[in-house]
C-alpha positions as CSV (number, residue, x, y, z in Angstrom):
1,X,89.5,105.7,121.6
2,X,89.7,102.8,119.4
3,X,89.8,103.2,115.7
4,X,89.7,99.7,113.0
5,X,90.9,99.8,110.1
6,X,90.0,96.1,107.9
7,X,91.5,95.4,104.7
8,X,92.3,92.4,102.3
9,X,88.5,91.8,101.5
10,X,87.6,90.8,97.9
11,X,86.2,88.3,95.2
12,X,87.7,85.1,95.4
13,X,86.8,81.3,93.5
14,X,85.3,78.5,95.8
15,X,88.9,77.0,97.4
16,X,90.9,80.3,97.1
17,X,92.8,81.8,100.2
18,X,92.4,85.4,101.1
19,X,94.4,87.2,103.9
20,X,92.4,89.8,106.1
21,X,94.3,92.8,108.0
22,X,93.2,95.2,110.6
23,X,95.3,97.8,111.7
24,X,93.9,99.4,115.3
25,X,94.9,102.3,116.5
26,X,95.0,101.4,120.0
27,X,97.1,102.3,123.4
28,X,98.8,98.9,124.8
29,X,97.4,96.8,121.8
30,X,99.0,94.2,123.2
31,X,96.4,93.6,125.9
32,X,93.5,93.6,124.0
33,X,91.4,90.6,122.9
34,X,91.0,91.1,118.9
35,X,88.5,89.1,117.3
36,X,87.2,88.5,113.5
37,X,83.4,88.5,112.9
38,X,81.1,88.0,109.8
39,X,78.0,88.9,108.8
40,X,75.9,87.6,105.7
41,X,73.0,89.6,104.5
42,X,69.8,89.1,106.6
43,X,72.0,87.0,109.5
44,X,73.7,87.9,112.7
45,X,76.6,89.5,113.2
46,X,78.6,85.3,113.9
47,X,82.4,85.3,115.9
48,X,85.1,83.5,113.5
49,X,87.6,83.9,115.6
50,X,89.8,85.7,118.0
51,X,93.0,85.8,119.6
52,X,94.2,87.3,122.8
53,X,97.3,89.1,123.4
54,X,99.1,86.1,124.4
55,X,98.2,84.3,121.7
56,X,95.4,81.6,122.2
57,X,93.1,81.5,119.8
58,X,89.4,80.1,119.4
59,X,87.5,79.8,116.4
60,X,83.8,78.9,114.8
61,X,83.6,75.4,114.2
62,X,82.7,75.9,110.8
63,X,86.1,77.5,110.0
64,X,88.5,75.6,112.3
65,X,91.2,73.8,110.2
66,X,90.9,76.4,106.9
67,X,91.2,80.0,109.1
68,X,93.8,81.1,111.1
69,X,94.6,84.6,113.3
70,X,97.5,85.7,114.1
71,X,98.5,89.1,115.5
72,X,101.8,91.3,115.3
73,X,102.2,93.3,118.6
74,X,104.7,95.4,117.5
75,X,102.6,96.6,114.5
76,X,99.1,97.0,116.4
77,X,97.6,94.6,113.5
78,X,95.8,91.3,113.7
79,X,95.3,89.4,110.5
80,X,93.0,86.3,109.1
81,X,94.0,84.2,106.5
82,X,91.0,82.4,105.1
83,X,92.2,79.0,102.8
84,X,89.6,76.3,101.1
85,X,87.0,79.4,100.9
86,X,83.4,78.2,100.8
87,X,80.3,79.9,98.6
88,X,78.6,80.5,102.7
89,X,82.0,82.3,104.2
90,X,80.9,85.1,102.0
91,X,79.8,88.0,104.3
92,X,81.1,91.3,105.4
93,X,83.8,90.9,107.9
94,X,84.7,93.1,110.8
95,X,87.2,93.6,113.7
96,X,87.0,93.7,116.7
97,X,88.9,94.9,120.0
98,X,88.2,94.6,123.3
99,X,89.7,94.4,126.6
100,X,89.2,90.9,128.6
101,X,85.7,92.5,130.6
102,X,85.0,94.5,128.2
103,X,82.6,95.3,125.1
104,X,83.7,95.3,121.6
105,X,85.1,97.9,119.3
106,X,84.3,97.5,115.6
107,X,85.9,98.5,112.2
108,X,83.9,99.3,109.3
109,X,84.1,96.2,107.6
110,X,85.5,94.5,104.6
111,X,83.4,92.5,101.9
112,X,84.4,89.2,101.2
113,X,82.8,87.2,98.5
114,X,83.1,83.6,97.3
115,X,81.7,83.1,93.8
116,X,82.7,81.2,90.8
């Protein structure tokens, strides 16, 4: 079973940085695809990015160049540090895990909003 913990969410000024963690408690994390998503209110649940257990990565278009993910193996946790923060990356952001066929798991979700 695969259990998603998000944290790091929070209130932050239009060009702020925040850093996003998710800890998974997850058997061979290490071959898992783990993924950030958002979702604003009344909008789909949108990919950000995600991250294999290699280490190739693919992100949104409309956060490539200010987010990055990055993953520590050895401590089952994938992180997303969000720079130049825009008023529209506010949403709720979850985790995900999945293996490469698979369907994804989801965490519980951290708010982030960008307000001035």
């Amino acid at each position: 079973q695969v259990q998603l913990v998000e944290s790091g969410g929070g209130l932050v000024k239009p060009g702020g940085s925040l850093r996003l963690s998710c800890a998974a408690s997850i058997n061979r994390f290490n071959i898992y695809v783990m993924g950030w998503y958002r979702q604003a209110p009344g909008k789909q649940r949108d990919l950000v990015a995600t991250i294999t257990g290699g280490g190739s990565t693919n992100y949104a278009d409309s956060v490539k160049g200010r987010f990055t993910i990055s993953r520590e193996n050895a401590k089952n946790t994938v992180y997303l540090q969000m720079n130049s923060l825009k008023p529209e990356d506010t949403a709720v952001y979850y985790c995900s895990a999945r293996l490469q066929l698979g369907t994804n798991s989801w965490g519980q979700g951290t708010q982030v909003t960008v307000s001035s």
